[in-house]
C-alpha positions in Angstrom: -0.4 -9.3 21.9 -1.2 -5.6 22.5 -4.0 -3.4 20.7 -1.0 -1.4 19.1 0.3 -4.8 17.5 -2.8 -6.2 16.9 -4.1 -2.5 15.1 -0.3 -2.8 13.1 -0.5 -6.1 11.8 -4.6 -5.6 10.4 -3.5 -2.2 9.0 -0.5 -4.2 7.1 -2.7 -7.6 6.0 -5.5 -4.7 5.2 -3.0 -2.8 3.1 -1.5 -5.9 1.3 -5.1 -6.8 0.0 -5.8 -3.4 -1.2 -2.5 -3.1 -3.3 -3.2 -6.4 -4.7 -6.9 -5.2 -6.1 -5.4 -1.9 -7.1 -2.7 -3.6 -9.2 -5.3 -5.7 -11.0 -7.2 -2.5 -11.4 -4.3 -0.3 -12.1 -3.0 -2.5 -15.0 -4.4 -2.7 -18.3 -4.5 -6.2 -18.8 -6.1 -6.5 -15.4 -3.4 -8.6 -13.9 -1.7 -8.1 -10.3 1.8 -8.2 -11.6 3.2 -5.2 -13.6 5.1 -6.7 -16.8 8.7 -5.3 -17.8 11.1 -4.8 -20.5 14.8 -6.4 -19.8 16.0 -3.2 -19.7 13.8 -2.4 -17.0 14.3 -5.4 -15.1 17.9 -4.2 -15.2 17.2 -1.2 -14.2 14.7 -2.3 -11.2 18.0 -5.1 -10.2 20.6 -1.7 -9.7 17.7 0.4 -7.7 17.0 -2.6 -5.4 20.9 -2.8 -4.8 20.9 0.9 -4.5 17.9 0.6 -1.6 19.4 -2.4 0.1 22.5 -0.5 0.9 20.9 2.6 1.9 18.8 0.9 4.2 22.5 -0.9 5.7 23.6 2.8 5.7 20.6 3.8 7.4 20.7 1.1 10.2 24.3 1.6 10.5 23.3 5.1 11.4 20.7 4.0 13.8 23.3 2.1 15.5 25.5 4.7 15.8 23.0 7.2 17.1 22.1 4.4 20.0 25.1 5.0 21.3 24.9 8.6 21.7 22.8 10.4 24.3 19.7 10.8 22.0 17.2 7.9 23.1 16.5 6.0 20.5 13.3 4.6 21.8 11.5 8.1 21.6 11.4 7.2 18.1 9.0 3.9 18.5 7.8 2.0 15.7 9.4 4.6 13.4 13.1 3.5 14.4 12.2 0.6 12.5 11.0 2.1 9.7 13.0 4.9 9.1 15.7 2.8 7.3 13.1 0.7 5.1 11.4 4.3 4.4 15.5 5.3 3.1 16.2 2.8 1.2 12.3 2.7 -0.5 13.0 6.4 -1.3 16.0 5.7 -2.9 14.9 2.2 -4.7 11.4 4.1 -6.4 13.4 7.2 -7.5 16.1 5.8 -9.1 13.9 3.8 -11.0 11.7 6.4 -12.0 14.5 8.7 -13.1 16.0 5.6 -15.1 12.8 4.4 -16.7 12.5 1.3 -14.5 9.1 2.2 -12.7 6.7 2.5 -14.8 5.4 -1.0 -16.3 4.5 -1.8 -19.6 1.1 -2.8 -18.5 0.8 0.5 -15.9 -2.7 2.9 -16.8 -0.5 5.9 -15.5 -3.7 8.2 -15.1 -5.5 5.7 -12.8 -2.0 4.9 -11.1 -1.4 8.9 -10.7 -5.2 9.0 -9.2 -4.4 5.7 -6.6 -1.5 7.3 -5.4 -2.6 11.0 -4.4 -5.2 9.1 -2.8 -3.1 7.1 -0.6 -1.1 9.9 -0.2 -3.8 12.3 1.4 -5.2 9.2 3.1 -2.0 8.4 4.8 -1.4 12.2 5.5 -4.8 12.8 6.9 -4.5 9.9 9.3 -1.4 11.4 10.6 -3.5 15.3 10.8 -6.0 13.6 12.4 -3.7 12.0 14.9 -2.1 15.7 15.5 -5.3 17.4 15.8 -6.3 14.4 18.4 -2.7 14.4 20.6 -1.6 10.7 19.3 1.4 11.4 17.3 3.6 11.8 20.6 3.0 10.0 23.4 5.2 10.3 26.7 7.9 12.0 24.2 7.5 8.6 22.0 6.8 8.9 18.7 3.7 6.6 18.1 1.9 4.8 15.2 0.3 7.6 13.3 3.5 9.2 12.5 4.4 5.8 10.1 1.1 7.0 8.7 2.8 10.4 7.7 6.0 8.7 6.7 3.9 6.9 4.2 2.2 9.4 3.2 5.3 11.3 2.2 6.7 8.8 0.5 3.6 8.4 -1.6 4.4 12.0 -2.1 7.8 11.8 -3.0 6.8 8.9 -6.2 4.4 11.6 -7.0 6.7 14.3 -7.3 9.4 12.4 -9.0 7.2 10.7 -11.7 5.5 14.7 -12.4 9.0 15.8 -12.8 10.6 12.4 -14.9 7.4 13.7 -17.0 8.3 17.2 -17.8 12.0 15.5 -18.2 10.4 13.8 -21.1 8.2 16.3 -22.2 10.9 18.6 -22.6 13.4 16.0 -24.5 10.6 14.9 -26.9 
């Protein structure tokens, strides 16, 4: 097993453990597992359908696109995870815009704090990683750039639960 994969797979286990303390900490009843309504479970059941078949769409594009002339393995670890990042984008924000998301159980202000942390974590690893020459690597995208993908993503719930806000805001 190489550093790269070794470095991956600790990063992952690492970042499983600290979502699972966050959630207990990010809940009010201080329990991992965010409770829902059955409306939201409904809801949360049509955004993971949604996500599934925007990540087929996405590796059905990849597919495609290996067939061209681009070289698909300039794109590393990322070629991978560009159709997971798809279809998560598409999973979160539908169930933010259709009250799925948000549990009944969620302390938004400590959840809104959590995530603009990971978010300029994730986006500062990848700075970092610019600043330092690792995001490309003999014209290979390399692991720091799934840092910024996370990052924006992080971004992305951000933005969409700030705006699903003033939504509601505004109705009320």
């Amino acid at each position: 097993m190489t550093g790269t994969a070794t470095g991956l797979i600790t990063g992952i286990a690492v970042g499983l453990i600290v979502v699972f303390f966050a959630l207990r900490k990010l809940n009010y009843d201080g329990k991992a597992k965010t409770k829902y309504d059955e409306r939201q479970k409904a809801v949360r059941g049509m955004a993971y359908t949604y996500g599934f078949w925007t990540m087929l769409a996405a590796n059905a594009i990849m597919l495609v696109i290996s067939t061209t002339s681009f070289d698909v393995a300039k794109l590393g670890p990322c070629l991978y995870f560009l159709p997971i990042f798809a279809g998560i984008v598409v999973q979160v924000s539908y169930s933010i815009f259709n009250d799925g998301y948000v549990g009944l159980n969620t302390n938004m202000k400590k959840y809104t704090i959590f995530m603009i942390i990971v978010t300029v974590f994730n986006i500062g690893v990848s700075l970092i990683a610019v600043k330092n020459g690792q995001l490309l690597s003999d014209g290979r995208l390399r692991g720091p750039f799934l840092n910024l993908l996370c990052g924006i993503l992080f971004l992305v719930v951000a933005v969409d639960l700030l705006i699903k806000q003033a939504i509601d805001r505004r109705e009320a």
